[in-house]
C-alpha positions in Angstrom: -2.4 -9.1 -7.2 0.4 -11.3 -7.8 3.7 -11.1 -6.0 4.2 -8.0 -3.5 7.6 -8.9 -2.3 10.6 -7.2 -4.0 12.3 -10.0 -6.4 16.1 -9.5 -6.9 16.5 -5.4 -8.1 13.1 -5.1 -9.3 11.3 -2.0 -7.3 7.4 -1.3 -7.7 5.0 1.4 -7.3 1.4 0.9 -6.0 -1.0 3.9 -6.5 -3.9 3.5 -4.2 -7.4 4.6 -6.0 -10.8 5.3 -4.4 -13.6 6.0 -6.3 -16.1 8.3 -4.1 -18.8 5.4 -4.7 -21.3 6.6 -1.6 -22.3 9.9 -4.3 -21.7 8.4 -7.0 -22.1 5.0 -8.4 -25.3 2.4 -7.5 -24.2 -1.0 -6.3 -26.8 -2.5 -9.0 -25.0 -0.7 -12.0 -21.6 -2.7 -10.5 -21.1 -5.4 -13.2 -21.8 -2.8 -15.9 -19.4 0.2 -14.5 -16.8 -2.7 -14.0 -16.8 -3.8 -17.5 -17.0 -0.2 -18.6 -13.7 0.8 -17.2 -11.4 -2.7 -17.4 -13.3 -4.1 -20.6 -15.3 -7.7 -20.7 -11.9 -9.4 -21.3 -9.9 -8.3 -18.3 -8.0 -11.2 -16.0 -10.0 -12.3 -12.7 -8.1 -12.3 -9.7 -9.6 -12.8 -6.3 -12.7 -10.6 -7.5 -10.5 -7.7 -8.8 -10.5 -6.9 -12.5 -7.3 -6.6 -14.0 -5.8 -5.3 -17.7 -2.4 -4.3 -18.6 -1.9 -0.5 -19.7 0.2 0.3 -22.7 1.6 3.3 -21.3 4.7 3.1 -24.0 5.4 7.2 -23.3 7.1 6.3 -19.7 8.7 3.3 -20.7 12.0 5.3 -19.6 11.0 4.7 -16.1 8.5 1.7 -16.1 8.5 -1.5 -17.9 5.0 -2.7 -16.6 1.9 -1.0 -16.1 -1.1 -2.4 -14.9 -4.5 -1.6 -13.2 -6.6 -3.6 -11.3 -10.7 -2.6 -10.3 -12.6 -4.1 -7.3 -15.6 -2.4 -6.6 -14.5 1.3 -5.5 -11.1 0.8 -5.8 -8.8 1.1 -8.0 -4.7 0.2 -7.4 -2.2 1.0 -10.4 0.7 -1.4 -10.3 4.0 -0.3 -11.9 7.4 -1.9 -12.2 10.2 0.7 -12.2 13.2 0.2 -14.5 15.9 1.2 -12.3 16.0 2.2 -8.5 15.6 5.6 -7.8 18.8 6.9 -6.6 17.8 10.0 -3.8 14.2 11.3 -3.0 13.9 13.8 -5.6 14.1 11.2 -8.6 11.3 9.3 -6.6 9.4 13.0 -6.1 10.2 13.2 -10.1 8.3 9.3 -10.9 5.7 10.1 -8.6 5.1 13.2 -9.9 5.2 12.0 -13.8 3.1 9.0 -12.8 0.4 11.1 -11.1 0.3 13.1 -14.5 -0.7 10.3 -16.6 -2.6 8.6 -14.0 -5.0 11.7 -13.9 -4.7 12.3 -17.6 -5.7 8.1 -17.4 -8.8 8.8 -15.0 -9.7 12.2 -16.6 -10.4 10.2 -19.9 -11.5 7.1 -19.2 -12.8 6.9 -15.3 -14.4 10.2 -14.6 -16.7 10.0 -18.3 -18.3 7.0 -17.0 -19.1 8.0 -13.1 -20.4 11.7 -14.2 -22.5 8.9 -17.4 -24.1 7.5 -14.0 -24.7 11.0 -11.8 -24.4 14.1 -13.5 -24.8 16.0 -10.0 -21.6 14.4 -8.8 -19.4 16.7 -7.8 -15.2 16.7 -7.3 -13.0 15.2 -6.6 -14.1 11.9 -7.9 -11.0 9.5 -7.2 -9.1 9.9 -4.3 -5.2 8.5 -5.2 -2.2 7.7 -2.9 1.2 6.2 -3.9 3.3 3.4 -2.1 6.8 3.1 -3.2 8.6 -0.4 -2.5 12.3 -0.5 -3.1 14.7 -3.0 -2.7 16.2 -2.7 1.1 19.4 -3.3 -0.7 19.9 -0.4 -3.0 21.8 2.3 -2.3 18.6 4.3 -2.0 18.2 3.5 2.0 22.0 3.8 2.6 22.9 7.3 4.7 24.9 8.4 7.6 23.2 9.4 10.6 25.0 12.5 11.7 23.0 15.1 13.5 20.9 17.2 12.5 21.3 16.0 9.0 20.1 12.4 7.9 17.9 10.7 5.8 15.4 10.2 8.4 15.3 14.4 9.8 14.2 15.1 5.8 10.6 13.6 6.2 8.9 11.3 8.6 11.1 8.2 9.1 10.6 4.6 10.5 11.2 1.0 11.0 8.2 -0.9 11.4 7.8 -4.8 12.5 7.2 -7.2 9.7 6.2 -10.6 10.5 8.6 -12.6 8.7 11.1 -14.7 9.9 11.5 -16.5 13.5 10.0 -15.4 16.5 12.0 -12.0 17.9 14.4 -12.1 14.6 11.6 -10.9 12.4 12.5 -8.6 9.4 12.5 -4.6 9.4 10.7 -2.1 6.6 12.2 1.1 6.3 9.4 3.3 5.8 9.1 6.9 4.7 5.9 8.9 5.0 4.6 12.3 3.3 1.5 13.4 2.4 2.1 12.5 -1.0 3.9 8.8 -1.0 4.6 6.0 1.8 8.4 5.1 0.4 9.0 1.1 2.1 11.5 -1.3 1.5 10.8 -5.0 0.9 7.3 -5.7 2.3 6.3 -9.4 3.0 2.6 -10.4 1.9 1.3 -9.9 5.4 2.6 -5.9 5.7 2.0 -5.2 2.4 -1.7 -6.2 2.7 -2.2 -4.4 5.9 -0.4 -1.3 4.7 -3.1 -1.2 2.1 -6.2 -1.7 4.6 -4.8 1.2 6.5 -4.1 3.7 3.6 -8.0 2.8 2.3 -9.5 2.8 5.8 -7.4 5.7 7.4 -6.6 7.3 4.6 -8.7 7.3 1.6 -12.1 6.7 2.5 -12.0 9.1 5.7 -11.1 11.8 3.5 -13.9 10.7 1.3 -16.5 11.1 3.9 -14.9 13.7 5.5 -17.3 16.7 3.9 -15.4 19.7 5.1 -12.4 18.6 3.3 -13.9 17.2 0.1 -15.3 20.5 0.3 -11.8 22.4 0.1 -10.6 20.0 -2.3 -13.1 20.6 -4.7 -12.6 21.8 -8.4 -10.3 19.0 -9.2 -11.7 15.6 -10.5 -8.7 13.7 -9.2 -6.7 14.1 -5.6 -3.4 12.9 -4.7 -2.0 12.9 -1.4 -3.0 13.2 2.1 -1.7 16.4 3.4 -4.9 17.5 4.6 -5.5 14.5 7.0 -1.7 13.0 7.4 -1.1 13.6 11.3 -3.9 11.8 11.5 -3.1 9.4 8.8 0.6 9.2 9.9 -0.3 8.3 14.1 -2.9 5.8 12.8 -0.3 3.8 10.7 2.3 3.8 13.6 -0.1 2.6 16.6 -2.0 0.0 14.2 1.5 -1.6 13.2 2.9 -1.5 16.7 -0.3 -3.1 18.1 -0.4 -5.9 15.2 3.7 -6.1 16.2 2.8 -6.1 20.3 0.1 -8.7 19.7 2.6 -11.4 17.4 5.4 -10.9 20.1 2.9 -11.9 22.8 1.8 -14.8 20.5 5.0 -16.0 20.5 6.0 -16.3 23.5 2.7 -18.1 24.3 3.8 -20.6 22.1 7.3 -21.3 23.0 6.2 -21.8 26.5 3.5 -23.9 25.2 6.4 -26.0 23.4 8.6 -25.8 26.5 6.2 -26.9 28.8 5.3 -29.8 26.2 9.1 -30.7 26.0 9.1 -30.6 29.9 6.5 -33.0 30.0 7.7 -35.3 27.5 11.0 -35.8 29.2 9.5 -36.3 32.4 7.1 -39.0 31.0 10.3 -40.2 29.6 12.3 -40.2 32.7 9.8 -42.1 34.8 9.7 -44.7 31.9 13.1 -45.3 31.9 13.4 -45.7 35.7 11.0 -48.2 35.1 12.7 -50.7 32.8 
């Protein structure tokens, strides 16, 4: 859906939707539910449907709103107007764009699912948000002095990105709750995989998970994933230090596959110059 990767100062939100399509929604009724909730004239992209949102009342902290729709998922993409300067202005977006997200889904989501199957039951849409500022705000900048540091307040990490040369890859600073993932920069490749694993770990095992939909219930939208984020949280880690494990091992295959070739090359070389 366009460019992930931070450009100069501008930061981004990404709220993660899933629709509870298994109870819900009818694979033939697809085309139809699709147009009903992005409109016949929304852009194409890679099979997602995608329309901007005129969301003018939070233009004091957002200067684009969009929303994209691919089968059962849903992912709001916002531009923030400024960098949030300590977590509790990010807790105070997150918690503003939740509202209208809800208020969004509430009016024009949850009318068409219960159109399709008025036995549904809540929560309907499953959210979770993904903040990604610039590593170079002052937002990741803190003294480590113990027990008190940015990293003791919540769950704090540097993860592997694949950018960049073999051993000198990039670092993303990454922040976990149950209610937001708070990164820096993300190249294409993390960002991609940090989505499969908030779907696949996060969203659609809570989905199926009946015991918790079942304490959830009542509430036509839920955001967060408090209920499940140990779990959540120690599936993230291993899957990106596996996926990191298997590129250094990659690697180093191939720069002994380039020094062995070099090796060869010069020997061949030698022997022809003994030759002459």
């Amino acid at each position: 859906m366009g460019k992930v990767s931070t450009c100069g100062s501008i930061n981004h939100v990404y709220f993660l939707c899933l629709i509870d399509w298994e109870r819900i929604l009818g694979s033939k009724k697809l085309k139809e539910v699709t147009e009903k909730i992005t409109g016949s004239s929304a852009q194409t992209i890679d099979g997602w449907k995608i329309k901007p949102l005129d969301w003018s009342e939070l233009s004091d902290i957002i200067s684009k709103a969009q929303l994209g729709f691919y089968h059962s998922r849903l992912i709001f993409n916002f531009d923030l107007r400024s960098t949030p300067k300590d977590i509790f202005e990010v807790r105070n977006i997150r918690e503003r764009l939740e509202a209208k997200i809800e208020d969004h889904c509430s009016k024009e989501l949850v009318p068409v699912i219960k159109s399709y199957n008025k036995e549904a039951k809540e929560p309907f849409i499953f959210t979770y948000p993904i903040f990604e500022l610039n590593i170079q705000e002052d937002f990741w900048e803190f003294e480590r002095q113990k027990p008190y540091s940015l990293p003791t307040t919540c769950f704090y990490t540097e993860l592997d990105d694949r950018r960049g040369l073999p051993f000198f890859g990039k670092k993303v600073k990454m922040r976990i709750s149950g209610a937001k993932i708070i990164a820096s920069d993300m190249s294409y490749w993390f960002f991609e995989n940090l989505v499969s694993i908030v779907f696949h770990e996060g969203l659609y095992r809570q989905t199926r998970d009946k015991k918790r939909k079942k304490l959830l219930s009542n509430k036509e939208v839920y955001n967060g994933l408090e209920n499940r984020l140990e779990d959540f949280a120690s599936r993230l880690m291993t899957t990106f230090h596996e996926y990191s494990s298997e590129y250094v091992r990659r690697n180093i295959q191939k720069i002994a596959l380039i020094a062995s070739g070099i090796a060869i090359f010069l020997t061949v070389l030698n022997l022809i110059l003994n030759q002459l």
